[in-house]
C-alpha positions in Angstrom: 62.3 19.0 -11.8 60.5 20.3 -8.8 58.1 23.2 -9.5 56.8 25.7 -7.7 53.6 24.3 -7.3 55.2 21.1 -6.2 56.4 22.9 -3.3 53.5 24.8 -2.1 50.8 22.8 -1.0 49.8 24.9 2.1 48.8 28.9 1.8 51.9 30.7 2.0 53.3 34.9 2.6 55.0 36.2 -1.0 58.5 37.0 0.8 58.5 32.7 0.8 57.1 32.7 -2.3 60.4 34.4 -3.3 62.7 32.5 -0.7 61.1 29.0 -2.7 61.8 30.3 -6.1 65.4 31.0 -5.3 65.8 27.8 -3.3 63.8 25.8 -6.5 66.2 27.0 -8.9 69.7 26.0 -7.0 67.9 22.6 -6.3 66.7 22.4 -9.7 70.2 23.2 -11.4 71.9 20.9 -9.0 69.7 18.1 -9.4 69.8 18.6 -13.4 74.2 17.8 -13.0 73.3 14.8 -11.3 71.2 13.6 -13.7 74.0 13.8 -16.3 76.3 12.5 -13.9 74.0 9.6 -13.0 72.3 9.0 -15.9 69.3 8.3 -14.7 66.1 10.7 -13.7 65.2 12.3 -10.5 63.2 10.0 -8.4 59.9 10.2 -7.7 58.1 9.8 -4.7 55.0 7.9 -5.1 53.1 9.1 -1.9 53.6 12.8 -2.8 53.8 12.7 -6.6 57.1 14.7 -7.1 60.6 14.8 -6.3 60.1 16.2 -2.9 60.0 13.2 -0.1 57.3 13.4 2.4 55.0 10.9 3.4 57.5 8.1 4.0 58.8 9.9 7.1 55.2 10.3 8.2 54.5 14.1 8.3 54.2 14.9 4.1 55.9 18.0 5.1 59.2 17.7 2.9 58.4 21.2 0.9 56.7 24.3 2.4 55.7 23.9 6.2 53.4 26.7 7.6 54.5 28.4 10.9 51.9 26.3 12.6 53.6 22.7 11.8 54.4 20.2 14.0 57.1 18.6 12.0 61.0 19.8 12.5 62.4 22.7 14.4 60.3 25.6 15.0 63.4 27.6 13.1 63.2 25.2 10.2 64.1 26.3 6.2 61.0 24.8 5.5 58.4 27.7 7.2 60.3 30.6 5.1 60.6 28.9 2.1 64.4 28.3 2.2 64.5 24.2 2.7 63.2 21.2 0.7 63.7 17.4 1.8 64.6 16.0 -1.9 63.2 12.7 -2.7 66.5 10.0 -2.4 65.7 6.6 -1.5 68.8 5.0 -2.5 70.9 8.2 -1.0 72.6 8.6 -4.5 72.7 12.1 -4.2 74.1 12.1 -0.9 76.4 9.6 -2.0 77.7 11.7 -5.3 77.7 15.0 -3.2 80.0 13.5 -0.4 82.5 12.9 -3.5 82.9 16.9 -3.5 83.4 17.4 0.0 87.0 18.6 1.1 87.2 17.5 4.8 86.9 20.8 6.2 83.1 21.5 6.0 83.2 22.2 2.3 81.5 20.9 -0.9 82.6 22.6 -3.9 79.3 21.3 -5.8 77.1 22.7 -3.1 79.3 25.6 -3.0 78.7 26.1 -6.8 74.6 26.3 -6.2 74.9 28.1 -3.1 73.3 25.6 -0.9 73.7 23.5 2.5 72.6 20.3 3.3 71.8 18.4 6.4 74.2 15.2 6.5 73.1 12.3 5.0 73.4 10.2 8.3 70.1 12.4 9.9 68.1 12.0 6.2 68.2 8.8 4.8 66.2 8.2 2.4 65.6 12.0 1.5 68.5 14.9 1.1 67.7 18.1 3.0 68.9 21.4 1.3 68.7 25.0 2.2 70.0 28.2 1.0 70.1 29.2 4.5 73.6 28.8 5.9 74.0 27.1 9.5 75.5 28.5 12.7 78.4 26.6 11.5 79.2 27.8 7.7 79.6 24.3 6.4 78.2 23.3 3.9 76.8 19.6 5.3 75.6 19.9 8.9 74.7 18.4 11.4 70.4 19.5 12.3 
């Protein structure tokens, strides 16, 4: 499971402190039904030591991203605490989270932690979740 000090590798304000607990949590307590779906433990990412995916993209920027980062959207989940790019080189999360999707922008496990995700076609190798609800509502966007 991802801890807090998994996350936070860069200095960071409390409000995202709080945002990151929140967001750890839902990731946590979705990550733990997978594993009994599954059967098998969260992957770990070798480069970064945890669960959350990083340097394989090149940036090492898959938990908490200061305002000042040059990787992803100046907007991003990441600079407030709200996003985490979960380690998922085979896509099996992905993969077990598009069996709860309902065709119309809904996923009735991501609905049950309260989170979004980006789709898994812009984050292979990695599964981006926010608490942070997109323009659009649904639950798997597009970034």
């Amino acid at each position: 499971m991802i801890s807090s000090e998994d996350y936070f590798t860069k200095p960071r304000p409390r409000e995202h402190e709080t945002n990151a607990a929140d967001l750890i949590r839902r990731r946590n307590a979705l990550r733990a039904e997978w594993m009994v779906a599954s059967g098998k433990d969260c992957p770990v990412d070798q480069d970064t030591g945890s669960e959350i995916s990083g340097v394989e993209r090149g940036d090492g920027d898959g938990g908490y991203r200061t305002p000042s980062s040059r990787t992803g959207a100046a907007v991003s989940s990441h600079r407030h605490g709200q996003g985490i790019d979960d380690y998922d080189p085979g896509d099996e999360l992905d993969a077990w989270l598009d069996t709860f999707e309902d065709g119309n922008g809904g996923n009735s496990m991501l609905e049950k932690h309260q989170l979004y995700r980006e789709h898994p076609s812009a984050t292979k190798g990695w599964c981006h979740l926010t608490t942070r609800a997109p323009g659009s509502g649904k639950r798997t966007f597009f970034p």
